[in-house]
N, C-alpha and C positions, 0 to 999 in steps of 0.2 A: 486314139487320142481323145478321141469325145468322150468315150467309155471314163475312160479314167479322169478327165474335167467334171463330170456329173460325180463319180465316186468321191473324190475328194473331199467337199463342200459337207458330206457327208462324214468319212471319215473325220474329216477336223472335228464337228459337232460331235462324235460318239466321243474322242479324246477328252474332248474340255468338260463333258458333264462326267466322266470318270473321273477324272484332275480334281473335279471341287468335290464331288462325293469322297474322297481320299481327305481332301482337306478335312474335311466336317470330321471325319472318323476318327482324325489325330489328333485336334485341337481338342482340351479340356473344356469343360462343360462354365459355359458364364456364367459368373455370380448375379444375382439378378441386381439393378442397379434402382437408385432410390428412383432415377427418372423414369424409369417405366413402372414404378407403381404409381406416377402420376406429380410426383414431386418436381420444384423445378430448378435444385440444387444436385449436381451430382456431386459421388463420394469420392473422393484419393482413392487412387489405389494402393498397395501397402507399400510399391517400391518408391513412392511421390512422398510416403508419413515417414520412412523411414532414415537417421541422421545420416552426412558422409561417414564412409567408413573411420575415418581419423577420432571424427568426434561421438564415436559409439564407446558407452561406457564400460569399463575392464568387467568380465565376469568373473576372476578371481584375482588378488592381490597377488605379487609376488613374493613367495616365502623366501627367506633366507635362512638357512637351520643351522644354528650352534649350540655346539654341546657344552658341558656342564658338568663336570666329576667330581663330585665331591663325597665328602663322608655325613650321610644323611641319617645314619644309624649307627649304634656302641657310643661308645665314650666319647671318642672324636668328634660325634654330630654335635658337640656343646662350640667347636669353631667352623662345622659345615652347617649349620643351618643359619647363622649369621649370614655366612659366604653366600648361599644359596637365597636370601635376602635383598640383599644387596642387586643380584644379577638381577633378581625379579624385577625390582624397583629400577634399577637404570633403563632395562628395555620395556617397560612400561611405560617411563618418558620417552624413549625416542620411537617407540611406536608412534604415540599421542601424539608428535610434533610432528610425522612423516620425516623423523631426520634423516631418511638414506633415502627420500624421494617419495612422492606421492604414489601412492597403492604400494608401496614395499616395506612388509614386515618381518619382524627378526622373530624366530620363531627357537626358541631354548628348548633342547632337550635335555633334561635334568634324571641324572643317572647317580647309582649310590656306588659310592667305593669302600664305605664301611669302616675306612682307616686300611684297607687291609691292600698289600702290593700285589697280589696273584688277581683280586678283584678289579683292581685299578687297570689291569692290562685286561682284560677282559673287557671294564667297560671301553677303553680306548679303541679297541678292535670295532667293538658294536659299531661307536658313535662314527667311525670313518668308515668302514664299510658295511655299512647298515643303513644305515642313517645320512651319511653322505653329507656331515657340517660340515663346512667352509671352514672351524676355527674352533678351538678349545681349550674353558676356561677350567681352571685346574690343573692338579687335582690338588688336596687342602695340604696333603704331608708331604715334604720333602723325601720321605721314605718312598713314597707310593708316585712321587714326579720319577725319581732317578729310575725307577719299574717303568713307568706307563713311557715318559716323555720318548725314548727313542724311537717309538710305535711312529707318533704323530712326526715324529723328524725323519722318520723314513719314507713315511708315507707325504711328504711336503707340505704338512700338515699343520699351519702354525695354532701354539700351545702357547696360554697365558699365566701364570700360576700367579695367585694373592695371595697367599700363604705360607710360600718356599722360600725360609732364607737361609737354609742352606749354606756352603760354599759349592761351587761347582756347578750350579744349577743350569745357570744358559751355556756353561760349556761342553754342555751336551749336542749342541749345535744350532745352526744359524737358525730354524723356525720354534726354538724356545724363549719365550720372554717372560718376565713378571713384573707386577709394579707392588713385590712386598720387597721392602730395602732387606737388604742380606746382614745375617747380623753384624759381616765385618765394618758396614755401616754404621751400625749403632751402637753397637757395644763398647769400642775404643768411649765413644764421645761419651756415654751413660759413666765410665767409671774414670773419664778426667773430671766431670762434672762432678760427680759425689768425692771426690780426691780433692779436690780445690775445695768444698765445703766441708769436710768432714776430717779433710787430712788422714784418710784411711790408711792403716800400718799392719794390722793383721787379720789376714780373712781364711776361711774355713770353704770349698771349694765343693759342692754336688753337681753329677750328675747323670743323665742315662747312658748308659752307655753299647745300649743298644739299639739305637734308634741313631738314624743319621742327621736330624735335624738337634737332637741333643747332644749328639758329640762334637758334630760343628760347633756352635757354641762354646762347650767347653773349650774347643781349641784356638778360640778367638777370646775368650776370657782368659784363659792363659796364658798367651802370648802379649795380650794387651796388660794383665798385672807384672808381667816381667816386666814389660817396658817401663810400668809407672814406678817400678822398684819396691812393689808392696809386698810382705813375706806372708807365703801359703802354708799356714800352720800343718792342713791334712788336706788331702784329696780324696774323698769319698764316692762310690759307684752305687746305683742302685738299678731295674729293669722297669720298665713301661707295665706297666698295673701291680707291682708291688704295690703293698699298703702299710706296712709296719718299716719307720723308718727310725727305731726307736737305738739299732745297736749302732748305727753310725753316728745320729743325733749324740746319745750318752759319752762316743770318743769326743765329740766336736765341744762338747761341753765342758769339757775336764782341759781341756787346749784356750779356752774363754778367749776367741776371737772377737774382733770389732761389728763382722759384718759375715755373713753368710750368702754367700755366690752361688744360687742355682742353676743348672740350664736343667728345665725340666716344662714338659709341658702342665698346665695349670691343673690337673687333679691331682698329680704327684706333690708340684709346688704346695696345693690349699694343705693337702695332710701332714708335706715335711713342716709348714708353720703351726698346722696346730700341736703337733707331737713337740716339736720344740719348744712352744708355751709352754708344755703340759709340764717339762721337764725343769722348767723355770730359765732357758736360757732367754737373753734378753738382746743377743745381738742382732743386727737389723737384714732385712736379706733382701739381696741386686739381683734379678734377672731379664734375660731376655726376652724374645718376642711373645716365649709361653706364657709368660704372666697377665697380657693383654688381654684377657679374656673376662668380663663383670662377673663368671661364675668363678674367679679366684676369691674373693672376698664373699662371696654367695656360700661358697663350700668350707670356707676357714675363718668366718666371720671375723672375731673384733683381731685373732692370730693374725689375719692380714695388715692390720693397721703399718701406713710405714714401711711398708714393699715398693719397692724403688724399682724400676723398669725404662728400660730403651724403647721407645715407640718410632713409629711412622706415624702417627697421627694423633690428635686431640679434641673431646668434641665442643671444647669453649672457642676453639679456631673459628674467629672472629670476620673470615672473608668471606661473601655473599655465598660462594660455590659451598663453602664447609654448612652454611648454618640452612641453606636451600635441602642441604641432603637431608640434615639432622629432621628439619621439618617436617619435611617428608616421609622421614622414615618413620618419625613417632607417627605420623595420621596414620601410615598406611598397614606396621606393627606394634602399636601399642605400647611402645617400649623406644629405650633407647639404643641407638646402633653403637657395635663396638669398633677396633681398628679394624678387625677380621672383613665386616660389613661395608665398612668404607674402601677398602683396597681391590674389595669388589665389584662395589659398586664403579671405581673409578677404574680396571680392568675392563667392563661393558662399556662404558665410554671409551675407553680407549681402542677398543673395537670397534664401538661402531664409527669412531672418527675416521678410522684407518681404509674400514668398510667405503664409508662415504667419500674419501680422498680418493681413492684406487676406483671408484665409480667401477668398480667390477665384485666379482665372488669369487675372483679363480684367487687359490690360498697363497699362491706364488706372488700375485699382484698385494692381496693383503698383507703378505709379509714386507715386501719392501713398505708401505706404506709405514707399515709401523715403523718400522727403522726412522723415519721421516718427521717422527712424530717429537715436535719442541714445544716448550712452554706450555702445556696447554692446562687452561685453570682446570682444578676438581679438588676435591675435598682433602688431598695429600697436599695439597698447594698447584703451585706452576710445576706440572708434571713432563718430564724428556724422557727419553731411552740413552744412558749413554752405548757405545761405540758395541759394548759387550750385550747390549738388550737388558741392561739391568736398573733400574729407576733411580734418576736425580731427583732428588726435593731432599731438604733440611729435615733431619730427626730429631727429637723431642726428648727428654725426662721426667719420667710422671712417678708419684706417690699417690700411694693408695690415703687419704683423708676421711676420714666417716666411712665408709663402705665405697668410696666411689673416687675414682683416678682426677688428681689434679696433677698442676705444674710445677716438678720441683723446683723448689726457689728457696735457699737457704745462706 
C-alpha cells in the first residue's frame, strides 16, 4: 500500500503533462495579437466582426425563370419583336421596383418559334423541361398556341398568350390564358360601329384560309354580317405568303362593293390594298386584329389610308397606366409601341401580379392566382379574366389617318 501511495503522486504527474502536450498538438496555431507586438488595444476576433446570421447579406438573388415564345424571325417577327418588347420593358420595371420582394428577379427566357407550329412545340418542351419556368408567355399565332399550348396544360404549366384571338384558345384548358380580346370580341362591335356610320349594304369578303387565326375571323365576320343583314357580294380565299392578289381583287371589282372585309394578317392585308389601288377600286376595307400592326401602312403606304380595324387598345389612351407605358417605351425603343407591344407588356404584369399574390412559384399556385385577377389598371384599361381565362376591358375602332391609327369617329 505504501508502494502504490508513492507511485501514484507520480503516475498523476506523467498523465497531466501528456494531457496538455496532446492539447498544444491539436489546437491551431494563434494568430499573433496586436497586444503582444506591444499595443494596448486588442483585435475582434472574426466570430465578434461577424453580423447575426438573419442580417448577413443574400449572395445571390432569387431567380424566377419565365419563358417567352414568340416569333423572333421570317415574317411573323414584324408582331414578335413588338411582343418581345413589351415583355422586356414590363420585367425591367418590376425587377427595378423589387415587385415580387426584395432580392427576387424575374429572369425571361426568350425563345424563337419563327411562326412555324413543329418549332413552337419544341420550344415549349425546352422552356418546361429545360429550363424549368414557372410560366409562359406566348406563343404570337394562334396556329402555333393550338400546337404548343397542350404541352404547357399538360405539364400544369400555366401559358399566357397576347396575340391569340382565335376562338377556342383557353379551351384548351384550365392553365391557358390571354389578355389579347378574341376577335369575337371585337369584330361584332368594329362592324355595328362602321354600320351605324356608314350604313354599310354591300361588302366583298377575304381571307386565309389556311391559318386558324384567319379563318376564325372570317367566321366571326361572317356570322356577325349575317346578323347585321348586310349582303356578301363574293367570298374570296387566298394562303399565308401568297403575293399576287390580283385575280380575286379583278372579281371583287366588277361586283363594286361598299367595303372590303379582310381577315388576313398585315403583309397579306398591306399587298391586297396596294393591288386594289392599283386596279382603281376605291371601296374601303374592315379588319381584324391583323391590321394592328404600324407596318400595315409602312408596307401599303398611302393604299392604307382609311383601313378600319377592331382593336384592344390605343396609344392616345389618356389614363396614366396607358401613357406611363407609351413613355417608356419610346425612351427605352425609340419608336412607338403597337397593340401587339402593349398586350404584352400588360401579360408580364399580369404575371407578375399573380407571381406576387400567390407569394409562391409553384405554377399550380400561379394559376389560380390568375383566375383571381380583377380590375387591375394596365394599358388595355381595368384589366379581369372572365370565368373562361379570357380578358374583359372595352374594344376600340381605329383608322388608319396619315400613316398612323386613330379613333374612328364618323
Amino acid at each position: 500500500m505504501k508502494k502504490f501511495n508513492q507511485f501514484f503522486p507520480l503516475l498523476f504527474l506523467v498523465m497531466f503533462i501528456l494531457a496538455a502536450c496532446q492539447s498544444v498538438a491539436q489546437a491551431p496555431a494563434a494568430e499573433p495579437s496586436v497586444e503582444s507586438a506591444g499595443e494596448s488595444e486588442a483585435v475582434d476576433s472574426p466570430t465578434e466582426m461577424a453580423p447575426p446570421a438573419d442580417e448577413a447579406p443574400s449572395v445571390e438573388a432569387e431567380v424566377i425563370k419565365v419563358g417567352a415564345a414568340h416569333a423572333l424571325s421570317g415574317p411573323i417577327a414584324l408582331y414578335g419583336e413588338p411582343i418581345s418588347q413589351g415583355i422586356q420593358l414590363a420585367v425591367a420595371q418590376m425587377n427595378a421596383q423589387n415587385y415580387l420582394g426584395e432580392g427576387k428577379q424575374i429572369e425571361v427566357v426568350y425563345e424563337d418559334t419563327a411562326g412555324d407550329k413543329e418549332q413552337a412545340i419544341s420550344v415549349f418542351e425546352k422552356l418546361i423541361n429545360q429550363d424549368g419556368v414557372v410560366a409562359i408567355l406566348g406563343p404570337t399565332l394562334s396556329n402555333s398556341a393550338f400546337a404548343a399550348d397542350p404541352i404547357a396544360q399538360e405539364a400544369g404549366v400555366p401559358v399566357i398568350g397576347s396575340s391569340n384571338t382565335a376562338s377556342g384558345i383557353t379551351e384548351m384548358g384550365d392553365f391557358v390564358f390571354r389578355t389579347s380580346l378574341p376577335e369575337s370580341a371585337v369584330i361584332p362591335n368594329t362592324l355595328q360601329v362602321v354600320a351605324d356610320a356608314r350604313g354599310m349594304q354591300d361588302v366583298a369578303v377575304m381571307y386565309g384560309n389556311d391559318d386558324q387565326f384567319t379563318q376564325s375571323g372570317y367566321e366571326v365576320f361572317a356570322s356577325s354580317l349575317e346578323n347585321l343583314g348586310t349582303n356578301v357580294v363574293t367570298t374570296e380565299t387566298f394562303a399565308k405568303g401568297d403575293a399576287d392578289f390580283n385575280a380575286q381583287l379583278t372579281k371583287i371589282k366588277s361586283l363594286a362593293p361598299q367595303a372590303i372585309i379582310a381577315s388576313a394578317l398585315a403583309e397579306e392585308a398591306a399587298n391586297i390594298m396596294s393591288q386594289a389601288r392599283q386596279q382603281g377600286i376605291e371601296a374601303y376595307f374592315i379588319g381584324g386584329n391583323g391590321f394592328n400592326s404600324p407596318k400595315l401602312a409602312e408596307i401599303a403606304g398611302d393604299a392604307a389610308e382609311g383601313a378600319i380595324s377592331g382593336a384592344a387598345w390605343f396609344i392616345g389612351n389618356p389614363t396614366p397606366e396607358n401613357q406611363t407605358f407609351v413613355e417608356a417605351y419610346r425612351a427605352e425603343f425609340g419608336t412607338d409601341p403597337d397593340q401587339f407591344a402593349a398586350q404584352a407588356y400588360t401579360a408580364a404584369w399580369v404575371l407578375g401580379e399573380a407571381i406576387k399574390s400567390a407569394n409562391s412559384t409553384d405554377p399550380a399556385a400561379i394559376r389560380d392566382a390568375l383566375t383571381a385577377i380583377q380590375n387591375l389598371p394596365t394599358p388595355l384599361g381595368e384589366f379581369s379574366f372572365d370565368a373562361n381565362r379570357d380578358p374583359l376591358h372595352t374594344p376600340v375602332v381605329l383608322i388608319v389617318k396619315d400613316g398612323q391609327f386613330a379613333l374612328f369617329e364618323e
